[in-house]
C-alpha positions in Angstrom: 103.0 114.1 110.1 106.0 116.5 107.8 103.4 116.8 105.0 100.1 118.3 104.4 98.0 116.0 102.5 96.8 116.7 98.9 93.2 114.9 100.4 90.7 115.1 97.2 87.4 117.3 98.7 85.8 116.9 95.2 86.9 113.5 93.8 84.5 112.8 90.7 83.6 110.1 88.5 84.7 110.8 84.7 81.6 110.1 82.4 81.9 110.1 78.6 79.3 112.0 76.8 77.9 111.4 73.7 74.0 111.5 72.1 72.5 110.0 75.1 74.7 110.5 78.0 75.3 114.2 78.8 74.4 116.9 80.9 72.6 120.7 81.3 73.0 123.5 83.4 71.1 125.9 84.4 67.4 126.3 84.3 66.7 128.0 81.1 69.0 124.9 79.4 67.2 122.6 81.1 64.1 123.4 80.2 64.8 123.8 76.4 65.9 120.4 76.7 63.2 119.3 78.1 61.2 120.6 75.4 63.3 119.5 72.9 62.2 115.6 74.5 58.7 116.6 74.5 58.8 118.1 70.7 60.7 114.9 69.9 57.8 112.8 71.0 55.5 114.1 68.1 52.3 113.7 70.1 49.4 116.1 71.3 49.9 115.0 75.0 52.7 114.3 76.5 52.7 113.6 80.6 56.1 114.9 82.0 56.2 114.2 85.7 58.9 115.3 87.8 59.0 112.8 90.7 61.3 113.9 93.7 62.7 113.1 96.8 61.9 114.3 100.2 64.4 117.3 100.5 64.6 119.5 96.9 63.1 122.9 97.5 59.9 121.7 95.6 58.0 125.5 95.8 60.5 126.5 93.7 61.7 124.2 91.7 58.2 124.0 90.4 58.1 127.7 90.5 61.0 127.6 88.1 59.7 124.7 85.9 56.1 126.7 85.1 57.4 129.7 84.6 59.6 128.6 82.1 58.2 125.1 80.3 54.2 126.9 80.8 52.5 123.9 80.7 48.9 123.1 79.8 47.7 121.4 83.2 49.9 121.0 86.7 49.1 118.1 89.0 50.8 118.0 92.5 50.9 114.6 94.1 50.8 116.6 97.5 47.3 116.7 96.7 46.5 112.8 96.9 48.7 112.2 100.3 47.8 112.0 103.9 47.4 114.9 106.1 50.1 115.2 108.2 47.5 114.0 111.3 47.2 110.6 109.5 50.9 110.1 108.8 51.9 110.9 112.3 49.2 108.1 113.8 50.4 105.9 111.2 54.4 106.2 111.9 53.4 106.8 115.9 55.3 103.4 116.9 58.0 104.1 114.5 59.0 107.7 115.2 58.8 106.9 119.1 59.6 109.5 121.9 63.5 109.0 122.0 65.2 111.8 120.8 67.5 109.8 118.4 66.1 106.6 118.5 63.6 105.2 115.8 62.2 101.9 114.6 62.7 100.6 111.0 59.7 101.4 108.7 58.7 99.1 106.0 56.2 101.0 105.0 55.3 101.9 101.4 54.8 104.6 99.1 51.5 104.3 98.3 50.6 103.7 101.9 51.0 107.7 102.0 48.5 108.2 99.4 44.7 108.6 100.1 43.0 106.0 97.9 40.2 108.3 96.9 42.5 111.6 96.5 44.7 109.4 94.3 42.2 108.1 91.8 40.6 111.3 91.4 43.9 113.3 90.8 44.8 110.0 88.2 41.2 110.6 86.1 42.2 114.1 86.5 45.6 113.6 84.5 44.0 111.2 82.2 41.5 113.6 81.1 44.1 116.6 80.8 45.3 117.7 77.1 49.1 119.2 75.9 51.6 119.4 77.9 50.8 118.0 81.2 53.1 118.5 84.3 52.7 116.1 87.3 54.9 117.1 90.0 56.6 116.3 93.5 57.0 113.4 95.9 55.7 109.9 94.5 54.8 111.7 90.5 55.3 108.8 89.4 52.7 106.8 92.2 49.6 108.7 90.0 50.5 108.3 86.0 52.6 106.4 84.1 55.1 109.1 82.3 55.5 109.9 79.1 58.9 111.2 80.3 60.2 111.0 83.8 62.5 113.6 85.8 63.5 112.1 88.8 65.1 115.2 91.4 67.2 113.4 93.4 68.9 115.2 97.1 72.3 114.1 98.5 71.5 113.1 102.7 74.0 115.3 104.0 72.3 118.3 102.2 68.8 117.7 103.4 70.7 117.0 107.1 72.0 120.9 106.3 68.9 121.8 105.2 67.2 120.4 108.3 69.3 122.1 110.6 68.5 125.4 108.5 65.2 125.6 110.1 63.7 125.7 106.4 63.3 121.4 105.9 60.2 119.9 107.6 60.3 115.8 107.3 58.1 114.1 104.5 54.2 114.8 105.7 55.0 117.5 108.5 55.5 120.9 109.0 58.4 120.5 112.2 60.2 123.0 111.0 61.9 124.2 114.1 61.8 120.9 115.6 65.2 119.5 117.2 67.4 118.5 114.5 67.6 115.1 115.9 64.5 114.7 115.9 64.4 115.2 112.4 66.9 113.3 111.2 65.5 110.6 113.2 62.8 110.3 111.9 64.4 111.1 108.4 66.8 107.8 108.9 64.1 105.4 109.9 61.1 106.5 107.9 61.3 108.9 105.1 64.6 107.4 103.0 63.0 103.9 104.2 60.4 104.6 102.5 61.3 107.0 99.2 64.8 104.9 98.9 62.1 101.8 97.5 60.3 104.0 95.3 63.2 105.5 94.2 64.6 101.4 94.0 61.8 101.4 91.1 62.5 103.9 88.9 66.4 103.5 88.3 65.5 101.8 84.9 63.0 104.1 83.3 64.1 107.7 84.5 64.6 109.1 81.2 66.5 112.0 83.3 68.0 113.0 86.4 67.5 116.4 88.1 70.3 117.7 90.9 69.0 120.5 93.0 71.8 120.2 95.8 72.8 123.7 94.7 70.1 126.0 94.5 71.3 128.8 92.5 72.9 126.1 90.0 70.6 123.1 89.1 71.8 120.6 86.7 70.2 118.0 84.9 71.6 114.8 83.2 69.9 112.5 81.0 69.3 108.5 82.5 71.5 107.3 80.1 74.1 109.2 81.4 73.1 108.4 85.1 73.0 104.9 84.5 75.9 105.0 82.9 77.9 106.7 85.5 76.9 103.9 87.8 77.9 101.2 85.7 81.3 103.3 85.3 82.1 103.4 88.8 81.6 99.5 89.9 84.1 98.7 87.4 87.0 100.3 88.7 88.8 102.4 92.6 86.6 105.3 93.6 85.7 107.9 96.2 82.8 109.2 97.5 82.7 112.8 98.4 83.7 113.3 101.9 81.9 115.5 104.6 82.7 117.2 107.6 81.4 118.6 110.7 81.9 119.9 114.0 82.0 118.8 117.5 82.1 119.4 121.2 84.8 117.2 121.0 86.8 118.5 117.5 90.0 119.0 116.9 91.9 120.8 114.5 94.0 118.4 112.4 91.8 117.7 109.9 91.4 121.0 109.1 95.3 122.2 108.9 96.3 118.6 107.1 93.0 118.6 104.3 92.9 122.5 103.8 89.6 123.1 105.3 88.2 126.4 105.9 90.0 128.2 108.8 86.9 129.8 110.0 85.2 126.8 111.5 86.0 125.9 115.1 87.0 123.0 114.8 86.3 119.4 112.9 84.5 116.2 114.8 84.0 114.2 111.6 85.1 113.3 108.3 82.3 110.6 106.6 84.6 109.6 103.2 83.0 106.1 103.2 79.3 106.2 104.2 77.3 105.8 100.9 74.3 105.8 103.3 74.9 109.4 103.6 77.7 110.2 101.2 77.2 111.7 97.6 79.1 110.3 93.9 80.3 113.3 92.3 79.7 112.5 88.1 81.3 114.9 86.0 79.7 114.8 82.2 81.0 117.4 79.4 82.2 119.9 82.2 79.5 119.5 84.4 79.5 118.0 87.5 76.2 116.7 89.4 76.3 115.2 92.8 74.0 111.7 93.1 73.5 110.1 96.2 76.0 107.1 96.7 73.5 104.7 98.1 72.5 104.8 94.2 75.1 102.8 93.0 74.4 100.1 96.3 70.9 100.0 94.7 71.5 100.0 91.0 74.5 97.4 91.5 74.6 95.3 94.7 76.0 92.5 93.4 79.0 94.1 91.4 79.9 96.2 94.1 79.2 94.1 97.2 80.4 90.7 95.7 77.6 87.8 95.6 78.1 86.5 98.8 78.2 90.0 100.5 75.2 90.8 98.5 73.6 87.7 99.9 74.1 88.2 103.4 73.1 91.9 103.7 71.5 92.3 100.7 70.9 96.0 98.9 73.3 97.8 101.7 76.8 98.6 102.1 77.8 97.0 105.3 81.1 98.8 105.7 81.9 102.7 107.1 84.8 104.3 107.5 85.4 107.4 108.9 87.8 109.9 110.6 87.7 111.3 114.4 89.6 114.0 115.2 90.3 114.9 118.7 93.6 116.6 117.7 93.5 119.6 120.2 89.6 118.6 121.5 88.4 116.6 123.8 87.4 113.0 124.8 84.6 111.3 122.7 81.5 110.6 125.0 82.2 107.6 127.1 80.0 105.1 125.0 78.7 101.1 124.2 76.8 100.0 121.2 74.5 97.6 121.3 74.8 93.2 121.2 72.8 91.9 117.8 70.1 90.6 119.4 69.5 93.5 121.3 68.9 96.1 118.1 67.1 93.4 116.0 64.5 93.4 118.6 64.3 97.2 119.8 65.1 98.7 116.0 64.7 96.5 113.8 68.1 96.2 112.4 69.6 93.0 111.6 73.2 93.8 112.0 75.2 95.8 114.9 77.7 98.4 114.9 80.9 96.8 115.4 83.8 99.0 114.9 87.3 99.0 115.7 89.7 102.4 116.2 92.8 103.1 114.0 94.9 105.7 114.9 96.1 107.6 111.9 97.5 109.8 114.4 98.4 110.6 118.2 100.1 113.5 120.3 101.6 112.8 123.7 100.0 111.0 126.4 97.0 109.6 124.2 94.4 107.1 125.5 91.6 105.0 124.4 89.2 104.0 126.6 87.9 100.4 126.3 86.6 97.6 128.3 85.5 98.0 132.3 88.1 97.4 135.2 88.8 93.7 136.8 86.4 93.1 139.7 83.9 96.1 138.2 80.8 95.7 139.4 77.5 96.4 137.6 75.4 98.1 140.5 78.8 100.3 141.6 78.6 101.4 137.8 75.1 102.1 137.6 74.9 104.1 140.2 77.9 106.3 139.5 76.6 106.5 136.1 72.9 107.7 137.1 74.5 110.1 140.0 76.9 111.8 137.1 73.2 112.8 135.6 72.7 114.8 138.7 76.1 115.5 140.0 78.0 116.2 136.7 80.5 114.4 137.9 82.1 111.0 137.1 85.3 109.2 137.4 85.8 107.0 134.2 88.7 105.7 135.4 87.4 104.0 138.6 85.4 101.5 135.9 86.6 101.7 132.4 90.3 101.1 131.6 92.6 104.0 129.8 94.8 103.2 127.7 98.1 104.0 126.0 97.7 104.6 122.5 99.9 105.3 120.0 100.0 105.9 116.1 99.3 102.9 113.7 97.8 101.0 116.7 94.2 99.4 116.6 91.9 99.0 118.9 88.8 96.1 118.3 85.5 97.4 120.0 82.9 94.4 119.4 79.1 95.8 120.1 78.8 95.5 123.7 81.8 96.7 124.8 82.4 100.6 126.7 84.3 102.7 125.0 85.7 106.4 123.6 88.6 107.5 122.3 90.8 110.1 124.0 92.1 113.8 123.6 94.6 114.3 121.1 93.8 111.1 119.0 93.5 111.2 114.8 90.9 107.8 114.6 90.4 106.3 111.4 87.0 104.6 112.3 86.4 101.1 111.1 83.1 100.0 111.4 80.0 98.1 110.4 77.7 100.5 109.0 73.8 100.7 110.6 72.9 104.0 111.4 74.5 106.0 114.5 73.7 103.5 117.3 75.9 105.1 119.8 74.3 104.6 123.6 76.3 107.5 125.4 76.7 106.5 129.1 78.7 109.7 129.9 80.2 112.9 127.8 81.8 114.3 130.7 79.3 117.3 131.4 79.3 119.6 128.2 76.9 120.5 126.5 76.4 120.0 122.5 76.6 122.8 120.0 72.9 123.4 120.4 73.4 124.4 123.6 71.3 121.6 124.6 72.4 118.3 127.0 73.9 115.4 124.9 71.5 112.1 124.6 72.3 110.1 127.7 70.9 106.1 127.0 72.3 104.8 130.4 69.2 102.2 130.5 70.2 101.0 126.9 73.9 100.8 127.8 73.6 99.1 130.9 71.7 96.8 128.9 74.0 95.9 126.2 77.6 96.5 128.7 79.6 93.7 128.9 81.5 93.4 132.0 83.4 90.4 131.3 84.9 92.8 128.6 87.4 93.2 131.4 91.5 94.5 131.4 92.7 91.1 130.9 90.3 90.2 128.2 90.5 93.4 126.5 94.4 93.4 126.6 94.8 89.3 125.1 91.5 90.3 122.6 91.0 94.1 121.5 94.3 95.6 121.5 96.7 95.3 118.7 95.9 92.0 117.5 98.4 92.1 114.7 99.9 88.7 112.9 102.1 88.8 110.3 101.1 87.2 107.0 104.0 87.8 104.6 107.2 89.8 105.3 109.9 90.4 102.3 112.3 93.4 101.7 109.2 95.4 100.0 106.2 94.0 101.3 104.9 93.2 104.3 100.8 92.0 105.1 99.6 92.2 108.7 96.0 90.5 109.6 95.1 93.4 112.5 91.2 92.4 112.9 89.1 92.7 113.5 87.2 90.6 116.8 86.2 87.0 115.5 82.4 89.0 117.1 82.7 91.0 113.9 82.1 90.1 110.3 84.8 93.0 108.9 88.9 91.5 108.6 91.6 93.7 108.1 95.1 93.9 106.4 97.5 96.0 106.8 100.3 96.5 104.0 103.4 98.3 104.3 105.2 98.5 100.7 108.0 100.5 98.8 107.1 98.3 95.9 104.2 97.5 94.5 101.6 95.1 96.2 99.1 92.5 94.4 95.8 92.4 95.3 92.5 91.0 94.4 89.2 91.5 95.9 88.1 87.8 95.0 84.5 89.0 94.7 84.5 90.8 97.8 83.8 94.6 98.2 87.2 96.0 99.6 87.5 99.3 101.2 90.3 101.0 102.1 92.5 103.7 103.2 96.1 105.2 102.7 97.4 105.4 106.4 101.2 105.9 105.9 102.5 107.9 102.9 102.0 110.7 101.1 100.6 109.4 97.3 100.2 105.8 95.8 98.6 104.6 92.9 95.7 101.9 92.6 96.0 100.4 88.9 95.0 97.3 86.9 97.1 94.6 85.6 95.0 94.2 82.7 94.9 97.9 81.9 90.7 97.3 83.0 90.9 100.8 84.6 93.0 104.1 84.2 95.6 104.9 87.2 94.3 106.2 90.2 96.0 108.0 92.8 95.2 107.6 96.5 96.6 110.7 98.8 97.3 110.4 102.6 94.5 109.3 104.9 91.7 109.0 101.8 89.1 106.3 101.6 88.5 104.6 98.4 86.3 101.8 97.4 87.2 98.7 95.3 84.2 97.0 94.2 83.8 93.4 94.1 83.4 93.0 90.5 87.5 94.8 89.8 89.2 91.8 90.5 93.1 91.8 90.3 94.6 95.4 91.3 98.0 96.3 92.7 98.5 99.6 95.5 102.1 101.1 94.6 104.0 104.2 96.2 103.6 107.0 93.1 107.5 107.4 93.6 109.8 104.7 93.7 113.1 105.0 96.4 110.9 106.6 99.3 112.3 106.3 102.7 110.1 104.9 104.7 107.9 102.6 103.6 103.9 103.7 103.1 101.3 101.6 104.0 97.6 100.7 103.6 94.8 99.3 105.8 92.1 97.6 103.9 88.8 96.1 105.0 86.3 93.1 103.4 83.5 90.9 104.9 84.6 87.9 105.5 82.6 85.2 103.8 
């Protein structure tokens, strides 16, 4: 690449402000406005519960909240939930003994709440006078509010703050358990769980509190939160990316985005995983970071498209994000798992599909995928099982390397071995559950813990298809590209992905600009050739918005028309874009 890219770290949502929509920083202005909401009320007793989600620093936000508001009463819902005994014999079958592993919960909130504990603490409230403050996880579970906070955490924070050693999970003190283990059990039970309480209390929070950074809390009113989510399904956005390291990492993210210099190196760039990622709303100044799986819950429909929406429901079913083994090492040598096979043992309901793009690739780059002709499945386990002993394991004898270069694309359907190479820049284009990665091999490091990798040999052997072999993977998975349309601007490439997989892909190459509509169809994609284009609406619907090299944006269903142009006319080569949709 001849250009660093001017890659947005902090892209934000623009929110007007006005009598109900704005924003506070700070604690003392936060809690003069919330006084200002109770003196507005006019009454003798006013319940103001802060409900939060597993994750905010609750000691001292509450700390913080008393000292200053000096409320009448105080009511923690700590004190009507489980012990951490009772949780822990409840969730037994979910949490399981795999180190990364979990089961789907479907519990719910107020199955963490001791029925007798609860109505005591809710006669309790009712019999309080003045200003009564009922704080911490599930608030709202015990009293109905006369105003409602609602402290909401960003994932990839609480994963920082779990790997701090200061974050237990929801109901337990593991402080210094492994950070897996943790996040595990985070993933499968705790935002299971808080996501549909949370689900319930979109329409009535009367504000939103972001804790995310400590020293700087911020608080916006629901209007404004609400209004910032109705905002964003209506025209292109970004979520804010993340990054972190890895045995594996390279270094090109962090020369082409600007990264700090001082970290070893990057593994991973999430910039489309609203699972996990954060919206960025910026209100009179202030910006406040909101989980992004808030606008998949507040809007489904408008973002996903109704038939999207009908098939998966409340969830974003498509993830993209970058690899970069740009001066690392190979990924682990790795098979994800057939449908049937993680709606029985997770209780997922769709698989992770994926497919590689290479944004990127230095000499001699290969992508492993698919097993040998003639590989046979004993020969593999055992050489598999032995490398667990011998550290030692020759991935070429069973899985086939192969040449890759930039702009190519690899398929990987669930069920097929695979890992990309050294020296590789991957834009990863995937279906989204979780991190169901069954590593078969990771060619005897260790992780950054210090600590073995997660082998699941008995997993992968169960989901590896062998007939995945060099001549299927060649006539199936590799470059698969048709062209659509060619003129002197414009050209539209169908590249994939597998007919296995629900996710299609174009590819556009333009020096002019190129109509598109999403047809009621969530689109997501990424600039892959080029340094700046612009995203904008025939109908003038949304302002402008510009799209830098290798950045993930979002069109949601409900945009309609739109047109991708270069942001200056007479470029040389031509840019290009790779977009994803479900097909329906």
């Amino acid at each position: 690449m001849r250009f660093q890219s001017n890659y947005d770290l902090f892209p934000q949502i623009h929110v007007d402000s006005d009598e109900t929509a704005y924003a506070r920083a700070g604690w003392e202005a936060i809690v003069e406005e919330l006084r200002a909401a109770v003196r507005a009320r006019g009454a003798d007793k006013t319940v103001l519960c802060v409900d939060c989600y597993h994750g905010v620093w609750e000691k001292e936000t509450l700390a913080a909240l008393t000292a200053l508001l000096r409320p009448d009463a105080v009511f923690c819902a700590s004190d009507a939930q489980v012990s951490k005994e009772k949780a822990l014999d409840m969730l037994r079958y979910n949490i399981t003994d795999d180190r990364v592993f979990g089961v789907m919960s479907h519990h719910r909130l107020a199955d963490f709440f001791e029925p007798q504990k609860t109505e005591a603490l809710r006669g309790a409230i009712a019999r309080a006078r003045g200003l009564v403050l009922v704080f911490g996880v599930g608030a709202a579970h015990l009293c109905p509010p006369d105003i409602l906070v609602y402290a909401d955490m960003a994932r990839w924070e609480i994963q920082l703050r779990f790997r701090s050693g200061r974050l237990a999970n929801w109901l337990d003190d593991n402080f210094e358990e492994d950070t897996l283990r943790k996040y595990k059990r985070a993933f499968f039970i705790d935002w299971r769980v808080l996501d549909r309480h949370k689900r319930d209390l979109f329409a009535r929070m009367d504000y939103v509190l972001d804790t995310n950074d400590e020293t700087r809390p911020k608080l916006m009113t629901g209007a404004a939160f609400r209004r910032g989510l109705d905002i964003a399904v209506t025209r292109p956005f970004r979520v804010k990316p993340y990054f972190d390291p890895g045995v594996w990492g390279g270094q090109w993210m962090k020369e082409k985005f600007g990264l700090p210099r001082d970290a070893k190196n990057y593994a991973w760039s999430f910039d489309c995983v609203p699972e996990e990622n954060s919206l960025l709303l910026e209100i009179g100044g202030i910006v406040l970071e909101i989980p992004a799986i808030d606008l998949v819950f507040y809007h489904p429909r408008e973002l996903l498209g109704d038939k999207t929406h009908a098939r998966f429901g409340a969830e974003f079913p498509i993830r993209f994000d970058l690899l970069d083994t740009m001066g690392g090492g190979n990924l682990s040598l790795q098979v994800h798992p057939l449908t049937e096979y993680i709606q029985d043992r997770f209780g997922m309901h769709y698989t992770q599909d994926e497919s590689y793009y290479l944004l990127d690739a230095g000499e001699n780059t290969r992508v492993y995928l698919g097993c040998k002709n003639g590989t046979e499945r004993e020969a593999l386990e055992n050489a598999l099982s032995e490398s667990q002993i011998t550290g030692q394991f020759d991935a070429e004898r069973f899985v086939n390397a192969i040449p890759a270069h930039k702009h190519d694309h690899f398929l990987i359907p669930g069920g097929t071995v695979h890992c990309s190479g050294k020296n590789c820049m991957v834009l990863e284009i995937s279906a989204t559950p979780y991190i169901f990665t069954f590593k078969l091999w990771d060619w005897g490091r260790l992780g950054l813990d210090g600590r073995p990798r997660p082998i699941h040999l008995e997993h992968g052997m169960n989901n590896i298809q062998l007939n995945r072999d060099t001549d299927w993977v060649m006539k199936n998975l590799v470059n698969r590209v048709e062209t659509l349309h060619a003129d002197a601007h414009v050209t539209e490439e169908r590249t994939g992905l597998h007919e296995r997989e629900f996710i299609e892909t174009r590819r556009h190459w333009f020096d002019a600009p190129v109509a598109h509509d999403t047809r009621d169809n969530l689109n997501v994609l990424n600039l892959v050739e080029g340094q700046e284009a612009l995203v904008e609406s025939p109908t003038g619907a949304f302002a402008p918005f510009p799209v830098h090299y290798a950045e993930t944006f979002i069109l949601p269903a409900a945009v309609g028309p739109y047109t991708i142009r270069p942001l200056k006319y007479g470029e040389i080569r031509k840019m290009a874009t790779i977009k994803a949709y479900v097909r329906v």
